[in-house]
C-alpha positions as CSV (number, residue, x, y, z in Angstrom):
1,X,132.5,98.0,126.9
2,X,130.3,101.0,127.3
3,X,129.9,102.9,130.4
4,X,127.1,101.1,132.6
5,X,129.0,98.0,131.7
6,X,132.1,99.1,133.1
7,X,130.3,101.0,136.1
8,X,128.7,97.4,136.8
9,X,132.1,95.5,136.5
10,X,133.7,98.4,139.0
11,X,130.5,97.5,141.3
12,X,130.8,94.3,141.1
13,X,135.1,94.5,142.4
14,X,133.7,97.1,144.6
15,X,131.4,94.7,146.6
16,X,133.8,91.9,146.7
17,X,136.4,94.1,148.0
18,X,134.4,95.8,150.6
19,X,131.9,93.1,152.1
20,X,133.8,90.2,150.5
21,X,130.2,89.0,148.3
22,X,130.5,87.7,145.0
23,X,127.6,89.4,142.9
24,X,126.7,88.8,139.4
25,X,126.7,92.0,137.3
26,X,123.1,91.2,136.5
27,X,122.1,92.5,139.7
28,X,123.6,95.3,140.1
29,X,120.8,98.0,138.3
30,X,122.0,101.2,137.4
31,X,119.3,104.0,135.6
32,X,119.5,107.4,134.4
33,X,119.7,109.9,137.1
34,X,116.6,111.7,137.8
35,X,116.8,115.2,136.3
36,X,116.2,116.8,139.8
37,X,119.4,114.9,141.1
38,X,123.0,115.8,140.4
39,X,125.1,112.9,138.5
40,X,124.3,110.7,135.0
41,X,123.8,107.0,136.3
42,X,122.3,106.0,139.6
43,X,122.9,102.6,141.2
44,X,120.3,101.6,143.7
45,X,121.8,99.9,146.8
46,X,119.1,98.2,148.7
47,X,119.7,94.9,147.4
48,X,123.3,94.8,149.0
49,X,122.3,95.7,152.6
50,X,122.3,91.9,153.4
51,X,126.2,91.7,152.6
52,X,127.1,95.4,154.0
53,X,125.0,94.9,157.6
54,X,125.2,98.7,157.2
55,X,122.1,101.3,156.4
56,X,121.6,102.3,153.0
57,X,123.7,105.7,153.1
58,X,126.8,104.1,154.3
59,X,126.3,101.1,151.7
60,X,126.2,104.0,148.9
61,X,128.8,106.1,150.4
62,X,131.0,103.1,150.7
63,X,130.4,101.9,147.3
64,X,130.8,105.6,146.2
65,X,134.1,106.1,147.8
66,X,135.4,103.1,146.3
67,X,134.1,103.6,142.7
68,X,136.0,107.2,143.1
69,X,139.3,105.8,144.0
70,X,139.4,102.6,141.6
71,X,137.2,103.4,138.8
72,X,138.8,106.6,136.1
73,X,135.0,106.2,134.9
74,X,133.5,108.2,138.1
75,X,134.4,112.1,138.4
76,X,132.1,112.7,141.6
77,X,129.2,111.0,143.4
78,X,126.5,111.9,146.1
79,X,124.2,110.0,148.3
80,X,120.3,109.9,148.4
81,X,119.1,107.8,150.9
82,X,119.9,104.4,149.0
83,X,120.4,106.0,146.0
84,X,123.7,106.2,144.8
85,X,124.2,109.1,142.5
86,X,127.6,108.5,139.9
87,X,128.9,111.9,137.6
88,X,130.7,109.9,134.7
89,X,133.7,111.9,133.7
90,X,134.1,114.1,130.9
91,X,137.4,111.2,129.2
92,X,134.5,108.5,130.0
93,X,132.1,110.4,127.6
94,X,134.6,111.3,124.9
95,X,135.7,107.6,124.8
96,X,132.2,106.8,124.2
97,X,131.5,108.9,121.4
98,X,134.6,108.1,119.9
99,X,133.3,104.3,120.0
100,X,130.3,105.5,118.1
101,X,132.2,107.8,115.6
102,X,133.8,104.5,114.2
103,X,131.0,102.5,114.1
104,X,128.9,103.2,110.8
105,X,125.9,101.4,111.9
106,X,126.1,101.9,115.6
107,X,122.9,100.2,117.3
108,X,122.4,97.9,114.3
109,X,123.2,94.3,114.5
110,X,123.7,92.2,111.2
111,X,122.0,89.1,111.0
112,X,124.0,86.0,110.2
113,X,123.4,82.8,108.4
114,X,122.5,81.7,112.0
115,X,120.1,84.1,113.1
116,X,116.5,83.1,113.1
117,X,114.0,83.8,110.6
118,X,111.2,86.1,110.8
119,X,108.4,86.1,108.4
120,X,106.8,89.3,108.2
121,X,103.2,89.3,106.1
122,X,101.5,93.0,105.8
123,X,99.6,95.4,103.2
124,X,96.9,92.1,102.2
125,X,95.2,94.0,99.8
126,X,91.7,93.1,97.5
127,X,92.3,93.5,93.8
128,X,89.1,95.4,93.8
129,X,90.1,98.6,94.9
130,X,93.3,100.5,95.2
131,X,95.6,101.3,98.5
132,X,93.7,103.2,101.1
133,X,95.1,105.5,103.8
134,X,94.2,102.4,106.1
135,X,96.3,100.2,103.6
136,X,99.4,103.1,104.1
137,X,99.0,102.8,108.1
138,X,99.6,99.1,107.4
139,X,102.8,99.1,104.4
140,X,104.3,101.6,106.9
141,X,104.2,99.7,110.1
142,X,104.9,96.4,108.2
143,X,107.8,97.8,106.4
144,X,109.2,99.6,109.6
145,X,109.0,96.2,111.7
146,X,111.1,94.5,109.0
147,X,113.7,97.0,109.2
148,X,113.8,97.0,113.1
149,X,113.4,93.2,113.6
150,X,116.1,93.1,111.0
151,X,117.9,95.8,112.8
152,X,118.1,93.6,115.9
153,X,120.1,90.8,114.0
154,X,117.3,88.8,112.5
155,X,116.9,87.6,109.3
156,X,113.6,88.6,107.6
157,X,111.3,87.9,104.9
158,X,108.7,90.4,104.0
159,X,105.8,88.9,102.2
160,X,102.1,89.9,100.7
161,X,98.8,87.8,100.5
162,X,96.8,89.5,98.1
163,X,93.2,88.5,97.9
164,X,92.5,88.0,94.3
165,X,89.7,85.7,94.3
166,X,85.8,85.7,96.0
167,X,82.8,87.6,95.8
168,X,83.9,91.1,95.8
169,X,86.6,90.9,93.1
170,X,83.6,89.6,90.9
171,X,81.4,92.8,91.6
172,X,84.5,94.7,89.8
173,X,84.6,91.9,87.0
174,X,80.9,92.4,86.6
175,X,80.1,95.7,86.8
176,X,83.2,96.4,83.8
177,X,81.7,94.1,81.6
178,X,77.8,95.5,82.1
179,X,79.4,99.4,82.1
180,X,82.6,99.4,81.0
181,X,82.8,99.9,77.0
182,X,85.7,98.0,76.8
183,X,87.3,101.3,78.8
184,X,91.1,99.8,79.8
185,X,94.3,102.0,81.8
186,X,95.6,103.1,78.8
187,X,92.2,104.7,77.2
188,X,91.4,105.5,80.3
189,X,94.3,107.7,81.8
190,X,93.6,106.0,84.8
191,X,96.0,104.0,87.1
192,X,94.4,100.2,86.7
193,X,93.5,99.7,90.7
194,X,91.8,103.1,90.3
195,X,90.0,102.0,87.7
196,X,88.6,98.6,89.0
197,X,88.3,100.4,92.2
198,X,85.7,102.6,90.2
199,X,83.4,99.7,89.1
200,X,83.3,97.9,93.0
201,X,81.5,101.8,93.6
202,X,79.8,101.3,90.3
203,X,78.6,97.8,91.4
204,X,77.2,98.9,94.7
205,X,75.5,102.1,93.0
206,X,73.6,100.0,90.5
207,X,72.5,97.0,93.0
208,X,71.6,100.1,95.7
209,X,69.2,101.3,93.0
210,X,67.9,97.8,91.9
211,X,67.0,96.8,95.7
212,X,65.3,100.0,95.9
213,X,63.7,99.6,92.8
214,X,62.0,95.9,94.3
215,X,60.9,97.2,96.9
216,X,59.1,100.4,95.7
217,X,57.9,98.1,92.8
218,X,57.2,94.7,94.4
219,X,56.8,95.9,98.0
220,X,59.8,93.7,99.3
221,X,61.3,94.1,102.5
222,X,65.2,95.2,102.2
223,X,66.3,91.1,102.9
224,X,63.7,89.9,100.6
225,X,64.8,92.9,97.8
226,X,68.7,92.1,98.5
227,X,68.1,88.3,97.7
228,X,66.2,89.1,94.8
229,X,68.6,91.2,93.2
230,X,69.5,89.7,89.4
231,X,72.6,91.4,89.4
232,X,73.7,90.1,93.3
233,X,72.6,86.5,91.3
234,X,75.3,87.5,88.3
235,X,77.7,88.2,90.7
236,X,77.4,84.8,92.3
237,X,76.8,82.9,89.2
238,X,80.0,84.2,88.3
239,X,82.3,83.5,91.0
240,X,80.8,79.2,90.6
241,X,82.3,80.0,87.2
242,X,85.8,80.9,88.3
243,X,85.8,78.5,91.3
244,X,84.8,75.8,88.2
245,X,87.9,77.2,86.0
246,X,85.3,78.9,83.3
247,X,88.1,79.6,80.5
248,X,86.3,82.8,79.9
249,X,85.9,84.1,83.7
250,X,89.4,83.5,84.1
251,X,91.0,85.6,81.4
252,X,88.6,88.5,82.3
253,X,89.8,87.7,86.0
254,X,93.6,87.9,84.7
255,X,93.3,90.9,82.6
256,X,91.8,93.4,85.0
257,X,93.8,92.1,87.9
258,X,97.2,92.9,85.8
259,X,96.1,96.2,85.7
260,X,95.4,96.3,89.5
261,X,99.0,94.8,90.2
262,X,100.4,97.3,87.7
263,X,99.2,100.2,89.4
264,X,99.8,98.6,93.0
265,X,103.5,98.6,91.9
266,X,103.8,102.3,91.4
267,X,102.2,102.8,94.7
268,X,104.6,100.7,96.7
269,X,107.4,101.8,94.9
270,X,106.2,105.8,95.9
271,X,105.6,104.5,99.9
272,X,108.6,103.1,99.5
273,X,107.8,99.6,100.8
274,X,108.7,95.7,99.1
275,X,108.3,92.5,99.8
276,X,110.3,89.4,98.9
277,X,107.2,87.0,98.0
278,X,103.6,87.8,97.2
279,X,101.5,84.8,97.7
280,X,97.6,84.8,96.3
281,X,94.7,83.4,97.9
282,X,93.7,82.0,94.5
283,X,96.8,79.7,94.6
284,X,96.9,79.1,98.2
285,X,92.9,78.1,99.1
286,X,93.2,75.0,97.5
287,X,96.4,74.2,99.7
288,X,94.1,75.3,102.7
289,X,91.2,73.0,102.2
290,X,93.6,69.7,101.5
291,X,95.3,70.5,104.6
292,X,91.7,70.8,106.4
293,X,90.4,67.3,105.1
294,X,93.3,65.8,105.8
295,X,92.6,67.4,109.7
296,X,89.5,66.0,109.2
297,X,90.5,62.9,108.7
298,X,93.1,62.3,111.5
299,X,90.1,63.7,113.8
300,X,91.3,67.3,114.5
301,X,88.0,68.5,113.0
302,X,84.3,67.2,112.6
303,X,81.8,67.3,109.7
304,X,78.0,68.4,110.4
305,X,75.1,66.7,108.8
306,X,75.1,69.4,106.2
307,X,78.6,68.7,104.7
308,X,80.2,72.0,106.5
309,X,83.7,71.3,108.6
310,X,84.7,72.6,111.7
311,X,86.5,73.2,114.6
312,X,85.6,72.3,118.1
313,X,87.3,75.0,120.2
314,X,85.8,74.8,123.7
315,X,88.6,73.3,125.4
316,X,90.9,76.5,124.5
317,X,87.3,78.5,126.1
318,X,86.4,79.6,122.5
319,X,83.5,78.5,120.4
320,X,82.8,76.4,117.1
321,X,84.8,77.7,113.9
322,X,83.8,77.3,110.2
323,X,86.8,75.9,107.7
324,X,84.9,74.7,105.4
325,X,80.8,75.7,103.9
326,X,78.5,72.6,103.6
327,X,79.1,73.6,99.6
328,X,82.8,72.7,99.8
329,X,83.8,76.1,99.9
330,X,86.8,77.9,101.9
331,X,86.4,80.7,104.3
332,X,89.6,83.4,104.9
333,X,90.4,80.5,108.1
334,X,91.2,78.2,105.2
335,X,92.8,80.5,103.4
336,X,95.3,81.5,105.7
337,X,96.2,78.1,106.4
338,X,96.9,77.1,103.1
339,X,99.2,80.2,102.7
340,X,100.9,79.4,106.2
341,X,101.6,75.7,104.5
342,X,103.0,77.1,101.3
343,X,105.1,79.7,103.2
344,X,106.4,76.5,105.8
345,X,107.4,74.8,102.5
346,X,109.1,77.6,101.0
347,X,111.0,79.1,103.9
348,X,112.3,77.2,107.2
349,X,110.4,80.1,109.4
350,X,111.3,80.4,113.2
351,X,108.7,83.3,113.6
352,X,105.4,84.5,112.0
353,X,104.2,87.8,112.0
354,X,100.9,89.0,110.8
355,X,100.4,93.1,110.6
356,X,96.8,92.9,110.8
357,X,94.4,95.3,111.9
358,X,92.7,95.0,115.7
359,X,89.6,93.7,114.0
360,X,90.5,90.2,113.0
361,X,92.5,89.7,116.8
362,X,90.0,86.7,117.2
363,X,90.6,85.7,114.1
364,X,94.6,85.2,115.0
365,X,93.6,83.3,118.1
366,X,91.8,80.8,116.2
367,X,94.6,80.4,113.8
368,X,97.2,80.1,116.3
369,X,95.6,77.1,117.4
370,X,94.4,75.5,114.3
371,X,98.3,76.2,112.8
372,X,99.7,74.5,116.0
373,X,97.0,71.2,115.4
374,X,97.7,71.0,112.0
375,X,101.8,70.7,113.1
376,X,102.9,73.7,112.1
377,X,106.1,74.5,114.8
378,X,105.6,78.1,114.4
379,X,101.9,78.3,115.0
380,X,101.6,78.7,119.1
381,X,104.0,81.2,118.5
382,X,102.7,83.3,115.8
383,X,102.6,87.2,116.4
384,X,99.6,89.1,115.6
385,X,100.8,92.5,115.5
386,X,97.1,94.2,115.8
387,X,97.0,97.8,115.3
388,X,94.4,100.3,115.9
389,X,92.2,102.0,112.6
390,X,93.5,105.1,111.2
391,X,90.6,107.5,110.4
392,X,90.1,111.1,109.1
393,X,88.8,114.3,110.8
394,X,85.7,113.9,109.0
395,X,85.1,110.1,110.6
396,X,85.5,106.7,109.0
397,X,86.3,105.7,105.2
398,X,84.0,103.1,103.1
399,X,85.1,101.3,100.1
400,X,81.7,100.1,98.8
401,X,80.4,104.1,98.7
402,X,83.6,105.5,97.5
403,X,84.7,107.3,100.2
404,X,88.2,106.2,100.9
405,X,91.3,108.2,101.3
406,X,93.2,106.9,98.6
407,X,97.1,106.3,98.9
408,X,98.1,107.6,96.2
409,X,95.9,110.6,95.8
410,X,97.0,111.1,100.0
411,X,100.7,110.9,98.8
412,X,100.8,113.5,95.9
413,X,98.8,116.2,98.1
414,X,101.4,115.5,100.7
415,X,103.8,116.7,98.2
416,X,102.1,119.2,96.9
417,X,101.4,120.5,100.6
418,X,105.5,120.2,101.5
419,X,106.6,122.1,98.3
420,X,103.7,124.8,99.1
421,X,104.8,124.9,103.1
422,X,108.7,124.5,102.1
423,X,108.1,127.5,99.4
424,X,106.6,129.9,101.9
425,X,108.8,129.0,104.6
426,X,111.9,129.5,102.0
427,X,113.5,126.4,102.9
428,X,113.7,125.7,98.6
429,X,115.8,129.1,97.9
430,X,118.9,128.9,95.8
431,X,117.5,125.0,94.9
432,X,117.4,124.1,90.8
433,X,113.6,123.1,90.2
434,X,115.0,119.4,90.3
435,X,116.5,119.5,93.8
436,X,113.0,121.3,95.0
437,X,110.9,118.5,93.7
438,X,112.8,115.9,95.0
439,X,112.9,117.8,98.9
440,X,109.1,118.2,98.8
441,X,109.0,114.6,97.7
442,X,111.1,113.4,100.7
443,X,109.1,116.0,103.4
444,X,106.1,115.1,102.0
445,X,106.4,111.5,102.4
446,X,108.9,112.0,105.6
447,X,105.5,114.0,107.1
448,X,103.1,111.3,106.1
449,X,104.9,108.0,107.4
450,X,106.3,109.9,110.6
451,X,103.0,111.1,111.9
452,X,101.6,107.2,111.5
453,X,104.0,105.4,113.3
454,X,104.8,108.2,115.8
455,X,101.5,107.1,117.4
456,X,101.5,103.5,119.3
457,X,100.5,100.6,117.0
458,X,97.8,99.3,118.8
459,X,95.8,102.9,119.5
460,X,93.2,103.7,116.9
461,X,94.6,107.5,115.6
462,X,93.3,110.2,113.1
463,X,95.1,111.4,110.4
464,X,96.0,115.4,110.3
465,X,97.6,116.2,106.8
466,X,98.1,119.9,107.7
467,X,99.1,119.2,111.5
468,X,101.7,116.4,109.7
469,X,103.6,118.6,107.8
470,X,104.2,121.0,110.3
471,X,108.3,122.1,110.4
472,X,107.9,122.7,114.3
473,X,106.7,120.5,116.9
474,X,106.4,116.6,116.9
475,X,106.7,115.7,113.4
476,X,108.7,114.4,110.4
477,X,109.5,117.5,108.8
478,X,111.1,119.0,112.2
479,X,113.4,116.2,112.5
480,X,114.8,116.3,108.5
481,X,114.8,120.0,108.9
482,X,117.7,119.5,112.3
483,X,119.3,117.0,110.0
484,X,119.8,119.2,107.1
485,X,120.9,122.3,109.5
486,X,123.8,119.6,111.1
487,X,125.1,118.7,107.4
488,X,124.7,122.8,106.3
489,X,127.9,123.1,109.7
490,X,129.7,120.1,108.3
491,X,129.3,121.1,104.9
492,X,131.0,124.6,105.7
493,X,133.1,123.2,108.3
494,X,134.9,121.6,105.7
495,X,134.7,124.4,103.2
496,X,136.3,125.9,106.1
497,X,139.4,123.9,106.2
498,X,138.4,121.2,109.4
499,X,138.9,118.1,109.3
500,X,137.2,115.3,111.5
501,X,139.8,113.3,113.1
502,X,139.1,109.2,113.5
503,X,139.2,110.1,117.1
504,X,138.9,113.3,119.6
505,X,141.5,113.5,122.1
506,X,139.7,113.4,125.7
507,X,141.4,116.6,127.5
508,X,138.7,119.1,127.1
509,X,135.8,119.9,130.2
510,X,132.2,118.8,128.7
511,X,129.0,120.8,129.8
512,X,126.1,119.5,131.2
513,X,124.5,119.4,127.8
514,X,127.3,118.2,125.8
515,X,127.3,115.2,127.9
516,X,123.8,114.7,128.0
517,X,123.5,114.8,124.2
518,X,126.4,112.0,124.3
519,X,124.3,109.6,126.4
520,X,121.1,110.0,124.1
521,X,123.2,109.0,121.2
522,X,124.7,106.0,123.4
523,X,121.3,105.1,124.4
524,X,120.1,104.4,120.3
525,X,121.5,100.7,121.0
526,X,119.4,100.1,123.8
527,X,116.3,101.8,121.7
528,X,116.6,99.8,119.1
529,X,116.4,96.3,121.0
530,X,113.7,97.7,122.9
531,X,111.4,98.6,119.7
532,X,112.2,94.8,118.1
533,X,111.2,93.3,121.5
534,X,108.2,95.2,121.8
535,X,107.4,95.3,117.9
536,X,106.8,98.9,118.0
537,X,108.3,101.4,116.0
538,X,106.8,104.9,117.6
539,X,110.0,104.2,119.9
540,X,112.2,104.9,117.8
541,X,110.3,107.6,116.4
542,X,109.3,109.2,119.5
543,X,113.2,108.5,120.7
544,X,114.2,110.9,117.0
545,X,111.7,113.7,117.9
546,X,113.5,113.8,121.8
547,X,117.1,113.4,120.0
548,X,116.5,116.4,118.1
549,X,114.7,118.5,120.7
550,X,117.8,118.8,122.4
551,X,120.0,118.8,119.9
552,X,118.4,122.0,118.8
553,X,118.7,123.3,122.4
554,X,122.5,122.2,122.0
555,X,122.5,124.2,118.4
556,X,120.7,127.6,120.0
557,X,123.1,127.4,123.7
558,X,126.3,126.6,122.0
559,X,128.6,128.1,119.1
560,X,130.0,125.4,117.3
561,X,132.1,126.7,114.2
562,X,133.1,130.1,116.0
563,X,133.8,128.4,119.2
564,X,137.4,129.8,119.8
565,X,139.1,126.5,121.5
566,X,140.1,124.5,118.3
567,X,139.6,121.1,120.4
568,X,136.2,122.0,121.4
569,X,135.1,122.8,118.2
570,X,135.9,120.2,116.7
571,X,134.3,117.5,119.9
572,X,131.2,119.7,118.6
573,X,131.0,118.8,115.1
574,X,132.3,115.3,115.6
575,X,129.3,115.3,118.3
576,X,126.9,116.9,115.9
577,X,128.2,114.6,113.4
578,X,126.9,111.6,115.2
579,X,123.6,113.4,116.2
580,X,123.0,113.1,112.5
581,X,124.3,109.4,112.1
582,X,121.6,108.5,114.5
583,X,119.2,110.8,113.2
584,X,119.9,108.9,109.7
585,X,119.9,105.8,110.9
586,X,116.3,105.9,113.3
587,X,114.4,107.6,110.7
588,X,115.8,104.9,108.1
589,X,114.6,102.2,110.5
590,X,111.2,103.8,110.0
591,X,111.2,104.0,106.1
592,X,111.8,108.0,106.0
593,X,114.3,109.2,104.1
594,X,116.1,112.8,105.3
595,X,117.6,115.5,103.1
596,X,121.0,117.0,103.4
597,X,119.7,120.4,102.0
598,X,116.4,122.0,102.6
């Protein structure tokens, strides 16, 4: 039982006692104390007035006086109108640290056979292009969700839908085969989604010129040059070919997008993200448009004159939605609802997430409602977690002109930016050229994913590499740099001869501070459950970054390995100890890994 627990039990007795009431615990609220007040926990008395017939002073000093008697938990208290301010004592914080100490995973809960299952779909990439820095907001807050909704006692599946098939993926196709020489990975140097990703560019570059071309030539207007365009006409004539199963479309298709998956691999594996099943749109939009018709037929849809299918949405106040062109063709509607059928098949899902940037929000709306007509149980309830766009300084990224951020090429100047800062700063002194690698690798990467999620989902942000890697301030590298300073004292703390015990004897007078630092820690649990509920990892994040801040204030206030009292200085390294459990454990939740030297 941890100490608002037990406060609200004591509360509870204390109210039956004085006023004869029976209260459940649930209403009795207790908060932190305000920082201007004296005390740690403040109950708020107004809502027992009605039993007490007394005004709100009296209530609190009554209460107070009995909490102080009964209750080994309350070391002093003091009135504020109907605020009643509680000191917990200096034994009731020691006990509660010691309750953390020997629990490994404090504020993680283990999901049983039981627990419900969350599916968790995010990254969704095209197999034209490689990652983008607006692909690496996604992994990260996709792969951070899963950890915390896991952390919260779920179990969870993390899966991809990568679109492989349509329009754009034959511009790559196209383009290699009219520019390419036969050029592959291997001749090329070049990671295989960087090298696809280099003939979508060379795509748009040649049809830019040829529509220019028309109209100079011809005199077309832009539409009129556009639908002119032979190789626009290729492009299209080619994706008929793969939609008809042209043997010869098909391997081209396979071949090139092997070479994207290849190189998508070594970028997940550097972000550090996975997923447990990848679906493909070109095995699941088949699925999709059999489950439409079959809408169709039982009259959840209509079909125009033209052949086209849709849905009639009015009566949820929305409008008319495509599922089907009059040429038999699926939109990405029908595309996600084949892959929700295969997924309902495969896994018995209680919950469906989508990371999925703000853009498509309508799109989710719409497929809430189809998914809950078509009889999926899970589709009312579906979870679009929207976020916002992640730009540059400079402005906004396009694919198409070639003017992306790409992951990878974001992630190795990351690197290269923490080995430079690190260098300069000496934090890689005394380190083999091994050990410095692998640091800059972890504050590199620590820098990049904490300055993402850091900032709330759903707000659009801009990406600062230099401000990122910053070792003071709000940012990853600050946070891995306090943990590595906490294990330097328990490294030489043991060097030293001191040994942790399993549990700290409670006899010693806690400062302000020290007790302060042992309520943060406490408060991880509550952290935790409150980042799953509101998907929304930046609390945890932002909850590190204010962890540490006063742990440093803790660090710079207070001697810890030549404190004099033995007893104290061994609370402190038991308390720093758990500073750096939590540390571990939040930034883990978050994907970020933290070094024990730097």
């Amino acid at each position: 039982m941890n100490i608002e627990q037990r406060l609200a039990t004591a509360v509870v007795q204390g109210l039956k006692t004085l006023y004869g009431q029976d209260v459940p615990a649930g209403q009795v609220q207790l908060q932190k104390t305000k920082k201007e007040f004296e005390g740690h926990l403040t109950l708020v008395v107004f809502p027992f007035l009605r039993m007490s017939r007394k005004g709100p002073e009296q209530t609190a000093q009554e209460i107070g006086e009995y909490l102080k008697a009964n209750e080994p938990t309350v070391a002093a208290f003091n009135v504020v109108k109907g605020f009643l301010n509680i000191t917990v004592s200096s034994a009731a914080w020691i006990d509660l640290l010691n309750s953390i100490h020997a629990d490994e995973h404090y504020g993680i809960r283990p999901a049983t056979p039981q627990s419900p299952l969350v599916m968790i779909e995010y990254s969704s990439p095209n197999t034209n292009k490689p990652l983008h820095l607006g692909h690496v907001r996604n992994n990260l807050l996709g792969n951070a969700l899963a950890n915390i909704i896991a952390a919260n006692g779920n179990r969870v599946v993390k899966t991809n839908i990568v679109n492989d098939r349509g329009i754009h993926i034959c511009k790559s196709m196209l383009a290699w085969q009219k520019y390419g020489n036969g050029e592959t990975p291997q001749s090329s140097g070049k990671k295989g989604d960087h090298l696809i990703g280099d003939y979508y560019v060379a795509f748009d570059k040649h049809y830019k010129a040829e529509v220019a071309a028309l109209m100079e030539e011809k005199g077309m207007t832009k539409e009129e040059a556009e639908a002119a365009s032979p190789l626009m006409k290729e492009a299209r004539e080619m994706l008929v070919k793969w939609e008809a199963g042209d043997p010869e479309v098909r391997a081209l298709w396979k071949k090139m997008n092997d070479w994207v998956y290849a190189g998508f691999d070594e970028t997940y594996k550097m972000m550090g993200v996975s997923f447990d099943k990848i679906y493909y749109e070109s095995q699941t939009y088949l699925d999709g448009k059999k489950k439409v018709l079959e809408g169709l037929e039982k009259g959840l849809f209509y079909r125009k004159d033209d052949g086209s299918v849709w849905a009639d949405l009015t009566n949820e106040g929305l409008d008319h939605k495509l599922l089907l062109r009059a040429d038999g063709t699926s939109v990405y509607m029908t595309q996600d609802i084949g892959t929700a059928e295969q997924r309902f098949s495969d896994y018995p899902i209680d919950k469906m997430i989508y990371v999925v940037g703000n853009e498509q929000n309508y799109h989710f709306q719409v497929l809430s409602i189809l998914l809950d007509r078509l009889g999926f149980e899970w589709g009312k309830s579906l979870v679009h977690f929207s976020y916002g766009m992640v730009e540059l300084p400079e402005g906004k990224m396009k694919s198409r002109e070639g003017t992306v951020v790409d992951a990878d090429d974001l992630m190795a100047e990351m690197i290269a930016t923490a080995r430079e800062t690190s260098g300069d700063l000496g934090k890689l002194e005394g380190l083999t050229p091994e050990e410095a690698s692998e640091i800059a690798r972890i504050v590199g990467l620590g820098a990049l994913k904490y300055f993402i999620l850091k900032v709330d989902a759903r707000k659009n942000m801009t990406f600062n590499p230099k401000e990122s890697i910053d070792f003071n301030g709000n940012t990853g590298p600050f946070i891995q740099y306090t943990y590595a300073r906490i294990q330097s004292v328990l490294r030489k703390a043991h060097e030293a001869g001191i040994e942790l015990p399993a549990a700290l004897h409670s006899g010693i007078e806690l400062s302000e501070k020290e007790e302060g630092l042992i309520q943060m820690v406490a408060d991880f649990a509550a952290v935790v459950a409150q980042a799953g509920e509101d998907y929304s990892p930046s609390v945890i994040a932002n909850f590190c970054y204010d962890l540490v801040k006063e742990y440093n204030q803790f660090y710079h206030d207070y001697s810890i390995l030549r404190e004099a009292n033995e007893d104290v200085k061994v609370f402190r390294l038991v308390l720093s100890q758990e500073v750096g459990k939590i540390i571990r454990l939040g930034m883990g939740l978050l994907g970020i890994e933290v070094p024990n030297r730097m």
